[in-house]
DRENPA-3360 file (N, C-alpha, C; in nm, 2 decimals, always signed):
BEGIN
1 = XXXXXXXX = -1.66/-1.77/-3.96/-1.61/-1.64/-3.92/-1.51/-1.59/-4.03 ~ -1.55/-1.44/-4.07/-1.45/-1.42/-4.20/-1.32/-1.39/-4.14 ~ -1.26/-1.33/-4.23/-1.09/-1.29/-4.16/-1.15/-1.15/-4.11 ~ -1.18/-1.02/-4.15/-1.24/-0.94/-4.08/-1.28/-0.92/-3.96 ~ -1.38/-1.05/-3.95/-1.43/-1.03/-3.82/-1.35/-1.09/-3.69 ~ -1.26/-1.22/-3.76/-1.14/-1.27/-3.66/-1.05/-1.13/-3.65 ~ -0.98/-1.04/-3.76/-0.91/-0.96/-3.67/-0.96/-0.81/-3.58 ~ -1.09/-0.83/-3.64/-1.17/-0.72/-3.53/-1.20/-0.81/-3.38;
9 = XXXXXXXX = -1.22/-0.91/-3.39/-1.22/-0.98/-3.26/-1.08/-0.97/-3.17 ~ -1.00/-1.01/-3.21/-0.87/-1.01/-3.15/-0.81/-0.88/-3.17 ~ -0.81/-0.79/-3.22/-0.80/-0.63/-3.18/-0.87/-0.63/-3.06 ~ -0.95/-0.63/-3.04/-1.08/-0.59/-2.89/-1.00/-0.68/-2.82 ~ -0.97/-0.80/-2.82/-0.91/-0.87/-2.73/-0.75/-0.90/-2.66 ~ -0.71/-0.77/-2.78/-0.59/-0.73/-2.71/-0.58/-0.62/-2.65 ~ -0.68/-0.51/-2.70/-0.71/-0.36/-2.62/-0.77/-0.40/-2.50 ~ -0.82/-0.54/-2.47/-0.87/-0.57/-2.33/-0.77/-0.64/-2.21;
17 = XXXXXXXX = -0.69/-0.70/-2.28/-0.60/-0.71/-2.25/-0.49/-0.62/-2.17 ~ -0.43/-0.50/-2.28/-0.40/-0.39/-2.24/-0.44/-0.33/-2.14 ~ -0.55/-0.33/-2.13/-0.62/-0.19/-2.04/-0.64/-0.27/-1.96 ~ -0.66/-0.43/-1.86/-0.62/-0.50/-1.76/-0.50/-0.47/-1.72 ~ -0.40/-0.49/-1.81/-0.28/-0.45/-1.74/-0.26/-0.34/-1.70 ~ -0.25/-0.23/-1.75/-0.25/-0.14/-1.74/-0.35/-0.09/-1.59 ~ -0.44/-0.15/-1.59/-0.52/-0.13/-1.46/-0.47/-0.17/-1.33 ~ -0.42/-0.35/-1.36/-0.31/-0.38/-1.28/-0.17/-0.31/-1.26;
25 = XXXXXXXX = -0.14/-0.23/-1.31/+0.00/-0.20/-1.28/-0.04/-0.06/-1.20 ~ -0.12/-0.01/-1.22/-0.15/+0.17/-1.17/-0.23/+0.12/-1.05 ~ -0.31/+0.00/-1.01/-0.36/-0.04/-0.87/-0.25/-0.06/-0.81 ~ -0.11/-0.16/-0.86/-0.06/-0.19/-0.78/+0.04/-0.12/-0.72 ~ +0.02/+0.02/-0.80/+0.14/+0.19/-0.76/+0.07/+0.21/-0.66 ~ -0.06/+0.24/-0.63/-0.16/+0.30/-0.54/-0.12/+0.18/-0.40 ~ -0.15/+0.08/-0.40/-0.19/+0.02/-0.31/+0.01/+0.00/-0.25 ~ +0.12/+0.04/-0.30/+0.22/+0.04/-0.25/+0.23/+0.20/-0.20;
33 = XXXXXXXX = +0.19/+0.32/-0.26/+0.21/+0.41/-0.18/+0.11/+0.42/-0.05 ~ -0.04/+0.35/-0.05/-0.13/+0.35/+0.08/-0.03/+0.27/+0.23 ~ +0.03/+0.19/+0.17/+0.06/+0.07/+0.22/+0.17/+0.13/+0.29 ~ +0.27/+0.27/+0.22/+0.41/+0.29/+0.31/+0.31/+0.44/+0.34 ~ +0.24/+0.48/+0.33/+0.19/+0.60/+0.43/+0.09/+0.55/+0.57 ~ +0.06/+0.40/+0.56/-0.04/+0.40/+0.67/+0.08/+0.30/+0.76 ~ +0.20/+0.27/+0.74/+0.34/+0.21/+0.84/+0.36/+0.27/+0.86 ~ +0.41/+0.42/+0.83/+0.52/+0.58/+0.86/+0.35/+0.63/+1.02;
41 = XXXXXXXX = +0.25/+0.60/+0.92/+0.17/+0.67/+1.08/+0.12/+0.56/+1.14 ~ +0.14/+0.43/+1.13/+0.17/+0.38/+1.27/+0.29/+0.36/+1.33 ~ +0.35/+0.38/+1.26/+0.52/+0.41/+1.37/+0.54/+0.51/+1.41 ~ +0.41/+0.65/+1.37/+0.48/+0.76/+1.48/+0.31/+0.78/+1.58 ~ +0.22/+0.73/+1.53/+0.13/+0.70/+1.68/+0.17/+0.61/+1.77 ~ +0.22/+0.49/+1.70/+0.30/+0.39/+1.85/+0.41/+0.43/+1.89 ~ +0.48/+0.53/+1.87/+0.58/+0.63/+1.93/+0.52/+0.75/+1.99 ~ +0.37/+0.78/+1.97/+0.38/+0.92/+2.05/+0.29/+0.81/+2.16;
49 = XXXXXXXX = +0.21/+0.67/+2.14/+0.14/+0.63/+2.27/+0.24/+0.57/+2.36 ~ +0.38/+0.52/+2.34/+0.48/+0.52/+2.41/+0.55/+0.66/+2.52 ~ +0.54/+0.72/+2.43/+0.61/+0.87/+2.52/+0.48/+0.89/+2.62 ~ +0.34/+0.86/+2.57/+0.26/+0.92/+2.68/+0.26/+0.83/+2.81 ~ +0.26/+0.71/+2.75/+0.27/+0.58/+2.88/+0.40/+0.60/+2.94 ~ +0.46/+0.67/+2.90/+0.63/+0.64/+2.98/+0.57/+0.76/+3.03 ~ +0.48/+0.86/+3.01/+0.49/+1.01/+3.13/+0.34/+0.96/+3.22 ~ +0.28/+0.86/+3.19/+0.18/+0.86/+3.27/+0.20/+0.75/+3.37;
57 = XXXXXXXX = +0.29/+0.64/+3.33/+0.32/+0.53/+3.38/+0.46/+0.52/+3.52 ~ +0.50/+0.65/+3.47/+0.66/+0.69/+3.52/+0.76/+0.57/+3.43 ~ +0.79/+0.50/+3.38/+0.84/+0.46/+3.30/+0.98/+0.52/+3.24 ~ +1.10/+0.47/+3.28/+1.20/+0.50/+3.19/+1.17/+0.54/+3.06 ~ +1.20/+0.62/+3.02/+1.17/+0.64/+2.80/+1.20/+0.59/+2.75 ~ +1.39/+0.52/+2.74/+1.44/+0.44/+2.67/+1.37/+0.27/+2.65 ~ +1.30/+0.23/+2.72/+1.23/+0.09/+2.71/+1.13/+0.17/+2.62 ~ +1.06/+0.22/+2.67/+0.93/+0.30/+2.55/+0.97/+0.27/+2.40;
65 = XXXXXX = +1.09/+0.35/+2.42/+1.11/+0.41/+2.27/+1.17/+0.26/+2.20 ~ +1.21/+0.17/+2.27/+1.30/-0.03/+2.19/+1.12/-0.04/+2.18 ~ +1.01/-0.02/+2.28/+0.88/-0.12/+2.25/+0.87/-0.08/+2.11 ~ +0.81/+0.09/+2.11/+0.74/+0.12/+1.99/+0.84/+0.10/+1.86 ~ +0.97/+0.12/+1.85/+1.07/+0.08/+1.71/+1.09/-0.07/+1.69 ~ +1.03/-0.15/+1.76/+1.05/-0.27/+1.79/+0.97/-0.38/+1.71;
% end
């Protein structure tokens, strides 16, 4: 293998490099903002199926509301 072709090889294999990481770091932005938008709406559907059980159940609210923050 000439020198040429070794530093064209390892150019490509640090642009692959690169652009892994890079792929890993921008998945792992994504998958933390999915991750705090799908807890915010299940803590306010298990807070509105709480208020419904406490008005269908006759239920005190304040136990409702310790279940679903809980």
């Amino acid at each position: 293998m000439s020198k040429k072709q070794y530093e064209e090889q390892t150019k490509k294999q640090t642009k692959c490099e690169f652009l892994i990481n890079v792929y890993n770091l921008s998945f792992n932005n994504i998958n933390r903002h999915i991750t705090i938008v799908w807890q915010s709406v299940s803590v306010l559907i298990a807070s509105f199926v709480s208020i419904i059980f406490s008005e269908k159940y006759n239920i005190s609210i304040y136990p409702s509301y310790t279940i679903s923050l809980g």
